[in-house]
N, C-alpha and C positions, 0 to 999 in steps of 0.2 A: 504494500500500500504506500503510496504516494503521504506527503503530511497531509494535503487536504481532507485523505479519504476517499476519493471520487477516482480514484483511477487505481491502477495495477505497474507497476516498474518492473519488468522484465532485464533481466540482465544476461549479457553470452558475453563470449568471447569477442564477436565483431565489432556489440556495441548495448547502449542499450534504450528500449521503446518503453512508450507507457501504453497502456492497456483502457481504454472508458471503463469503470465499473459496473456498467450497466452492461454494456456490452458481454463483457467477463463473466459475467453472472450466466447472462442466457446462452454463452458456447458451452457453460458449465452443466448447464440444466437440459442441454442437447436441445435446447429451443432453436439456436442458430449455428451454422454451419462453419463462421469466421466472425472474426473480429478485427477491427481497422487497429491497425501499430502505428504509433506515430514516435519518428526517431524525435531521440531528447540527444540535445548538439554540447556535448567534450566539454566541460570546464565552466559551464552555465548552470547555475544555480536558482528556481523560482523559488 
């Protein structure tokens, strides 16, 4: 979890995304198929 709460931090080796929580939820609950990632850019801090 993100500090807000509202999203999901994915971490690898390449790099790493955040997850929508809502999103997260419904791939978890097999409601949906995918979920959008959106890359969080190197040495940036929200």
């Amino acid at each position: 979890m993100n500090p807000s709460g509202r999203a999901v931090v994915l971490h690898t080796r390449v790099g790493s995304c955040i997850i929508p929580l809502v999103s997260f939820r419904r791939v978890a609950r097999g409601e949906a198929a995918s979920a959008p990632l959106f890359p969080l850019v190197p040495g940036v801090t929200g």
